[in-house]
Structures are given as structure tokens and as C-alpha cells.
TITOR-830138 format. One record per residue (C-alpha): residue number from 1; z, x, y. Coordinates in pm, 1 decimal. Each point is the difference from the previous one (the first is absolute). Example, Ala and Ser with C-alpha at 12.3 -4.5 7.8 and 13.67 -1.06 7.14 Angstrom:
+-----+----------+----------+----------+
! pos !       c3 !       c1 !       c2 !
+-----+----------+----------+----------+
!   1 !    780.0 !   1230.0 !   -450.0 !
!   2 !    -66.0 !    137.0 !    344.0 !
+-----+----------+----------+----------+
END
This chain:
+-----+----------+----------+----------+
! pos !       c3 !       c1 !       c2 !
+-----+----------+----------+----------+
!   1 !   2783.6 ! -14387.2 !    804.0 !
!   2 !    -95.0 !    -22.1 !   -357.1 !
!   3 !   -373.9 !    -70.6 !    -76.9 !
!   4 !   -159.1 !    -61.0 !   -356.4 !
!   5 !   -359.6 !    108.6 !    -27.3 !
!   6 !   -221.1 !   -104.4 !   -294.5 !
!   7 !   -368.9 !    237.0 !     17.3 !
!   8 !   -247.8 !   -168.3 !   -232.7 !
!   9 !   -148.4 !    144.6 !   -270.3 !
!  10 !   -358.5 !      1.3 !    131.4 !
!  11 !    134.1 !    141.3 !    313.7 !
!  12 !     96.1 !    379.7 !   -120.7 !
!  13 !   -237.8 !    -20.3 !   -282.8 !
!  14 !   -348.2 !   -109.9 !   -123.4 !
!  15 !     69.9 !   -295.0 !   -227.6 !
!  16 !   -380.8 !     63.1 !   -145.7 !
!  17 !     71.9 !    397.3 !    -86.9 !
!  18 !    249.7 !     24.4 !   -206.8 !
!  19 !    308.0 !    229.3 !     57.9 !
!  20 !   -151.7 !     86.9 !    340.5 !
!  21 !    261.7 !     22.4 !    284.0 !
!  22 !    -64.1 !     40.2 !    426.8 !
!  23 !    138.6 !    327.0 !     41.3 !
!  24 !   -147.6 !     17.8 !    364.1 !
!  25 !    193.1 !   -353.8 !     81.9 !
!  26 !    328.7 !     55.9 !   -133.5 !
!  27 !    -19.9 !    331.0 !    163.9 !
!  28 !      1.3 !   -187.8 !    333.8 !
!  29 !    230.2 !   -254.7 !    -87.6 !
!  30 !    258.3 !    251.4 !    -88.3 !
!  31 !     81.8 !    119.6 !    352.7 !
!  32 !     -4.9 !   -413.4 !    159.3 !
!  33 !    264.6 !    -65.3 !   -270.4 !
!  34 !    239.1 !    314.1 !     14.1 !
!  35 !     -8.6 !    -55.7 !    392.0 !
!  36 !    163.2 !   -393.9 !    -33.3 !
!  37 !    233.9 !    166.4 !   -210.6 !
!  38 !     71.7 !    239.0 !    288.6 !
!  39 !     51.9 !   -208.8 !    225.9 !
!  40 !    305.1 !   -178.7 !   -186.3 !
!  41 !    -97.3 !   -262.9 !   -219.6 !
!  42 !    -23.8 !    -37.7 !   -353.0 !
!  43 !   -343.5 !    -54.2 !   -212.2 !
!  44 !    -98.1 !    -97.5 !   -356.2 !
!  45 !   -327.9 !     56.1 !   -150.2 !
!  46 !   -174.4 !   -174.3 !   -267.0 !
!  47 !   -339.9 !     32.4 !    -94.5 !
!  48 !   -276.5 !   -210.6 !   -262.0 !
!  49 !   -132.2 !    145.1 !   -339.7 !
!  50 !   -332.6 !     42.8 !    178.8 !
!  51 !   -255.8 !    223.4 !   -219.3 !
!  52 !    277.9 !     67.0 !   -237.8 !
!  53 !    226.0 !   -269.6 !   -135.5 !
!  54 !   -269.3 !   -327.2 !     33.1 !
!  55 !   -270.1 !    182.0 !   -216.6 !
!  56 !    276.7 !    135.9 !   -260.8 !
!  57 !    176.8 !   -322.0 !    -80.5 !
!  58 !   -379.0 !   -157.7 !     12.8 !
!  59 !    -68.9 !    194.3 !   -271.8 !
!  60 !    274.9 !    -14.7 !   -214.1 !
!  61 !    -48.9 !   -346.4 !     47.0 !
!  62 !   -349.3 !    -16.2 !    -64.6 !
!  63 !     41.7 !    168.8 !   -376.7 !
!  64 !    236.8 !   -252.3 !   -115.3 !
!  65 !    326.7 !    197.6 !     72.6 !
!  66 !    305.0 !   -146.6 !    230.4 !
!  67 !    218.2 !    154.4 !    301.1 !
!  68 !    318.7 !    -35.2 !   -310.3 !
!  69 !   -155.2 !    277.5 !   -209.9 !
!  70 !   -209.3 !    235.8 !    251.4 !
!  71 !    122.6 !    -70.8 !    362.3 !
!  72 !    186.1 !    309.4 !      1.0 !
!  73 !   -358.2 !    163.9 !     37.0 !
!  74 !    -28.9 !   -183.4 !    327.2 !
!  75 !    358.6 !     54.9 !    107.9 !
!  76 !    -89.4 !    387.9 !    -13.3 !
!  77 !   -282.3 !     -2.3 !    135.0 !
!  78 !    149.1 !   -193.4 !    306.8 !
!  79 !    262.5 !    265.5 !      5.7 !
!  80 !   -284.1 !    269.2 !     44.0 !
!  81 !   -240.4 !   -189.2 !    254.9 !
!  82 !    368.8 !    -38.6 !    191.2 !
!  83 !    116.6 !    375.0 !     -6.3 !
!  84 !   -403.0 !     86.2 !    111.2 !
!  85 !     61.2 !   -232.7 !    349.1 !
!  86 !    321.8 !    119.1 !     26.0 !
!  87 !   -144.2 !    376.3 !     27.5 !
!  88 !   -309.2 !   -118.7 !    210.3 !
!  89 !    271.1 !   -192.1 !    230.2 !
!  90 !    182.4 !    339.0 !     17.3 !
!  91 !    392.3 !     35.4 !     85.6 !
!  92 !    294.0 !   -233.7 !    -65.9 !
!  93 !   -190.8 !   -232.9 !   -200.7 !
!  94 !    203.5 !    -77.6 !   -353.2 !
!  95 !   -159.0 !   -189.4 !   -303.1 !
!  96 !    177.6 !   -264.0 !   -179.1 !
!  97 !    -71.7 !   -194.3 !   -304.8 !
!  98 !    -91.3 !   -361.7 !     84.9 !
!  99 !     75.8 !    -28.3 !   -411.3 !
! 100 !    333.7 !    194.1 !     26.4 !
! 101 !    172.4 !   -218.6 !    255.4 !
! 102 !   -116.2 !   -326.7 !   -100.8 !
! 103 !    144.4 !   -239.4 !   -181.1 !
! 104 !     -1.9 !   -367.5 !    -98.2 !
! 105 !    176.4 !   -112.7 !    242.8 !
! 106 !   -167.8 !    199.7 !    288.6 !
! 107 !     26.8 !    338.8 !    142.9 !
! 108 !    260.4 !    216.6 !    -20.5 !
! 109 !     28.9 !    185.9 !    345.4 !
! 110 !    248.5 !    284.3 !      0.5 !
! 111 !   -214.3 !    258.6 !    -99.6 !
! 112 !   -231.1 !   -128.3 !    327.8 !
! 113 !    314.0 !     -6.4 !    182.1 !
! 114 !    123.7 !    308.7 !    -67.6 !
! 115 !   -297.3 !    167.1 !     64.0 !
! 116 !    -48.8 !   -150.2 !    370.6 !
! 117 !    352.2 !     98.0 !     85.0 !
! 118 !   -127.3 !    339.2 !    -86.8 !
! 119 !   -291.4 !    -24.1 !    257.2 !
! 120 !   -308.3 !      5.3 !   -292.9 !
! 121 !   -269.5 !   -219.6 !    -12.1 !
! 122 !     -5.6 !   -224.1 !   -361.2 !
! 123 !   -347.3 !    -55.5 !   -149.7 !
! 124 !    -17.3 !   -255.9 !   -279.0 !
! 125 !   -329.4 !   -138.6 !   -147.1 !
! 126 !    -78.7 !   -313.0 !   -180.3 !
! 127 !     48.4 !     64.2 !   -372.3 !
! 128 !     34.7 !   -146.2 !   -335.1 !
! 129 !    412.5 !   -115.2 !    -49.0 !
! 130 !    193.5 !   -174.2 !   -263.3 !
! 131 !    -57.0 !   -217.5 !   -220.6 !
! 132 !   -402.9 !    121.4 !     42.6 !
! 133 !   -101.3 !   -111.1 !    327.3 !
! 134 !   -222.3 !    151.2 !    272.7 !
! 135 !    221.9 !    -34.4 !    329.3 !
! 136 !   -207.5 !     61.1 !    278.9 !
! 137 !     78.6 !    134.8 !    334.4 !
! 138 !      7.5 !   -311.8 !    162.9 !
! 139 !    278.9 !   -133.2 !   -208.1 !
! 140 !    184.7 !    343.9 !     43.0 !
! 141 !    -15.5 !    -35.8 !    396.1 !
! 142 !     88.4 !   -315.7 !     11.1 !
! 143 !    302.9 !     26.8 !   -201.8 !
! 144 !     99.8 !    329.4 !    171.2 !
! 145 !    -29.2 !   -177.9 !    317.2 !
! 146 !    205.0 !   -293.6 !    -45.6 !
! 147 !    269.4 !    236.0 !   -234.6 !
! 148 !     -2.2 !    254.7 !    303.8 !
! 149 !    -17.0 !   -250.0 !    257.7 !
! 150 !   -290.9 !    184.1 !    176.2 !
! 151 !    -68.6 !    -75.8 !    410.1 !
! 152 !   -408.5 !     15.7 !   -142.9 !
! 153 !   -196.0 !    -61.1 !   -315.7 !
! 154 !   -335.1 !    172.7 !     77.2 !
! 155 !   -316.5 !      6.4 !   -217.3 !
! 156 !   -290.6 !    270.5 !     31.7 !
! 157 !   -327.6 !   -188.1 !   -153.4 !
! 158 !   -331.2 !     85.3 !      9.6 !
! 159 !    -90.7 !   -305.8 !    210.9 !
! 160 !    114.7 !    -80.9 !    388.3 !
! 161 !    231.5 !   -291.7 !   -143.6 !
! 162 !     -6.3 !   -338.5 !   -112.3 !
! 163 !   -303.3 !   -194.7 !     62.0 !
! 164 !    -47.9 !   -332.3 !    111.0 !
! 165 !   -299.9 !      7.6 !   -205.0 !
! 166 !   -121.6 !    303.0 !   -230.1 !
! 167 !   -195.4 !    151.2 !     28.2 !
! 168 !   -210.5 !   -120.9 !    325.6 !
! 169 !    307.6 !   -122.3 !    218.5 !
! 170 !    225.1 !    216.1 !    137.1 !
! 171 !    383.8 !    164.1 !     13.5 !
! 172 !    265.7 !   -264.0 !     91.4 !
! 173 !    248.5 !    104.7 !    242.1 !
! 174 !    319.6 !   -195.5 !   -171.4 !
! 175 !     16.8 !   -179.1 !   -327.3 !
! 176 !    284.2 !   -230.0 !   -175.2 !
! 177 !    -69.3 !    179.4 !   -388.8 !
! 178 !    -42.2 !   -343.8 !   -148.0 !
! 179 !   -264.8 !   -170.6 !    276.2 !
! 180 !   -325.5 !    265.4 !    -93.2 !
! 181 !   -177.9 !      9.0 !   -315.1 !
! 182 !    -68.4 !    383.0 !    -86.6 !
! 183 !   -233.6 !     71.3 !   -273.5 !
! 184 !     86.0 !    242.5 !   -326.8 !
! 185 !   -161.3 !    414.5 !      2.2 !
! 186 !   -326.3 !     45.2 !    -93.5 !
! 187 !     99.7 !    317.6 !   -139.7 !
! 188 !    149.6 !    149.2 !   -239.7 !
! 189 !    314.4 !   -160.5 !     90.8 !
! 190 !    275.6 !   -139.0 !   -255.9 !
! 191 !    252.5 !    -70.5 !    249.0 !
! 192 !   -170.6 !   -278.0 !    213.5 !
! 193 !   -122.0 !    108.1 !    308.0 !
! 194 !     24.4 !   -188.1 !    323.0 !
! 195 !     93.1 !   -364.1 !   -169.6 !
! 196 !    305.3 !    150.3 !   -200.0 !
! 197 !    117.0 !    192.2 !    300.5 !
! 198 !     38.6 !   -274.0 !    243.9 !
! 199 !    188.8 !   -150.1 !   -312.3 !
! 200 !    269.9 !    295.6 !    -45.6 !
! 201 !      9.7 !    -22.1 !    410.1 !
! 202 !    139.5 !   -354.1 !    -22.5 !
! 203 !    299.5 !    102.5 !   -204.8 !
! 204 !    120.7 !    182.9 !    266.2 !
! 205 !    282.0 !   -147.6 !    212.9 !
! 206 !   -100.7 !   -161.5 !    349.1 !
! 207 !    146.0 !    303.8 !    181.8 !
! 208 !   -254.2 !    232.9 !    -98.5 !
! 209 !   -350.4 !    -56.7 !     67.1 !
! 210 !   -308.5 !    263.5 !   -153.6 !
! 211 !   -321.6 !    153.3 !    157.6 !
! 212 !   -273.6 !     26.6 !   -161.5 !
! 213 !   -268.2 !    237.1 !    175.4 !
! 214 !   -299.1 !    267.2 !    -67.0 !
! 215 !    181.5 !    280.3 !   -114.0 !
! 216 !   -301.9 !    248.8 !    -79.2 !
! 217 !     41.8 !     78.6 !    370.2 !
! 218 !    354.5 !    264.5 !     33.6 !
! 219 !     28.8 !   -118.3 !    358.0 !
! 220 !     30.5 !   -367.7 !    -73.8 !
! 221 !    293.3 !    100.1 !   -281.7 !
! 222 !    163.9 !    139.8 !    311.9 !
! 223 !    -78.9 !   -266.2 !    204.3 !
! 224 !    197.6 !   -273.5 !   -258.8 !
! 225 !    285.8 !    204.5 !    -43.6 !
! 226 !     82.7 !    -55.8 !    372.0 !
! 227 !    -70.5 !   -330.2 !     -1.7 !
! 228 !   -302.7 !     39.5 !    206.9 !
! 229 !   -229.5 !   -340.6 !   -110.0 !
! 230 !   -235.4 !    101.5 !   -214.6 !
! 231 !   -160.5 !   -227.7 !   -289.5 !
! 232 !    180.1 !   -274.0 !   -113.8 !
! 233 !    366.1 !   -122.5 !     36.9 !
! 234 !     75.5 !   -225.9 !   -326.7 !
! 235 !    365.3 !   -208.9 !    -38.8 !
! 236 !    124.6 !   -130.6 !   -292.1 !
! 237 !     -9.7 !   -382.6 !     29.2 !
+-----+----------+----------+----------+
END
């Protein structure tokens, strides 16, 4: 079984301290992942900019600069806030460069590839790529997904799932991606946040389906990857 897991940003970092990472979490997480490897199948990891790649582009942004002349500030800083997860995750975990391996037509996946068939664990991160674009996570697992052809899509958020109504309603059990109206981040966020996720999960083919969940708790991460129901279950329409 090959599962694609996205871990937001605000999930293994503080998205209102700057550079800060959750050593503590990851540290957890580590062991729930390298044990699904274990036990046979295959898993790709791709995590948000969190606390380091939405305040960096912000502020490039915010002095009148572009992604064209100083994104490759924010591609190696990505690189860095990956290699730091993939030493708090601890064994078999490799790093790849979301802006190495992508082009304009999509993602090139040998490198990935290879390195399942080798028994690792890939980390990629959402990152600035050609021509001067920020290409968030969400984009990256989607694509990876469908390009892969994954058995599950899964998302670790900060919230329980999609919400019939945010934020006084609560978690939906099973959503088509185009039937719910999700609203943008409030935070530092310049990928989209809940809206432009369900978005990216409606390019996926109708055989794969995504789950979108709390994943600031380790054991519900576990939970997803074995299918158990946890969160939401969103389909492409």
C-alpha cells in the first residue's frame, strides 16, 4: 500500500514564532511512520512552509521584491526546516527538493521512486519552483498522488476536518470537494488554506479519495494511515 501524507505547516511548527519547529511532536511521529513502513508498505511525506517559508516569501514580498529574483532564499530555507524534521523524525527519512523535481509539466518521480524501492521515507516541502512560484504542499500531494497512483491522500491540519460551518458547526464525516465552501487561513498563510485545498483535492482522479483530520494528535496520524475513520473523507467531484 502506498500512502501520501501532507503535515501542515502549523502542525510541526508555530506559524506566529518564526523558525520555531515541534521537536517533541515529530519525535513521536517518527516511530508511527517508520513502523507502516515496517510493516510493508510504502509512504511519502510532505510537509507546509509553516514558521519558515510563509513569513519569508511574506517578506520578500512585502519590500517590493518577487519569488524571480530572491526565491532561492526561500527554497533554502525550506531545504533546512526539511533536513531539521527529517533528524527530529529520526531513521530512514530522505529529503528531496520539491524545486529539484518539479517541472512545468508536473513532477518528476524517479528520484521518489527510487528512493521507496530502497525502503527510505521521502520528505518534500512546499517551496518556491520555476518560473517564481510558491508551490505549496497541497499541490505537491496532490500531484504525487495522482502521478504515484497512491491507495490514500491524507492531510494532517490543525483542525478535526472540514466543517459544515466554521467555526461553530462541526467536522463532516464525508464531503464531495466541490459541495462545501471552506474559508481562506487567517494566518500567515500564502498557499490558501482550507478553500485551496479542497480545490487541489478535486484534481485528483475519482479513484482516490483524501482525509483530512486533526493531525496535532500522533495517534490520529496512525489512525488515517490504516484507514481507521477519522476526520473527514473528501472525493473529487
Amino acid at each position: 500500500m502506498l500512502v501520501v501524507l501532507k503535515i501542515g505547516g502549523s502542525v510541526i511548527s508555530n506559524k506566529n514564532e518564526p523558525y520555531s519547529l515541534r521537536a517533541d511532536y515529530l519525535r513521536k511521529l517518527g516511530p508511527i511512520l517508520r513502523e507502516f513502513v515496517r510493516k510493508g508498505n510504502s509512504l511519502v511525506v510532505i510537509h507546509g512552509g509553516g514558521s519558515f517559508g510563509h513569513p519569508k516569501v511574506k517578506e520578500i514580498l512585502e519590500k517590493g521584491s518577487d519569488l524571480r529574483r530572491e526565491g532561492w532564499d526561500v527554497v533554502n530555507l525550506m531545504l533546512e526546516m526539511s533536513l531539521r524534521v527529517a533528524r527530529e523524525l529520526g531513521e530512514n527519512f530522505v529529503v528531496h527538493s520539491s524545486s529539484s523535481i518539479w517541472c512545468s509539466s508536473g513532477p518528476f518521480v524517479r528520484p521518489i521512486l527510487d528512493s521507496l524501492r530502497l525502503g527510505w521515507i521521502p520528505i518534500l516541502q512546499g517551496n518556491v519552483v520555476y518560473p517564481g512560484r510558491v508551490l505549496s504542499g497541497d499541490e505537491i500531494a496532490v500531484a504525487l498522488a495522482r502521478e504515484l497512483r497512491a491507495d490514500y491522500l491524507l492531510f494532517a491540519t490543525d483542525v478535526d476536518g472540514v466543517y459544515d460551518e466554521w467555526p461553530q458547526g462541526k467536522p463532516l464525516k464525508y464531503v464531495k470537494a466541490c459541495e462545501v465552501s471552506a474559508k481562506e487561513s487567517d494566518s500567515i498563510d500564502v498557499t490558501g488554506g482550507m478553500k485551496k485545498k479542497l480545490e487541489e483535492i478535486n484534481k485528483l482522479p475519482p479513484t482516490i479519495c483524501a482525509r483530512i483530520f486533526n493531525g496535532l494528535v500522533p495517534e490520529n496520524v496512525e489512525k488515517a494511515l490504516y484507514g481507521e475513520d477519522v476526520g473527514t473523507l473528501v472525493c473529487p467531484c
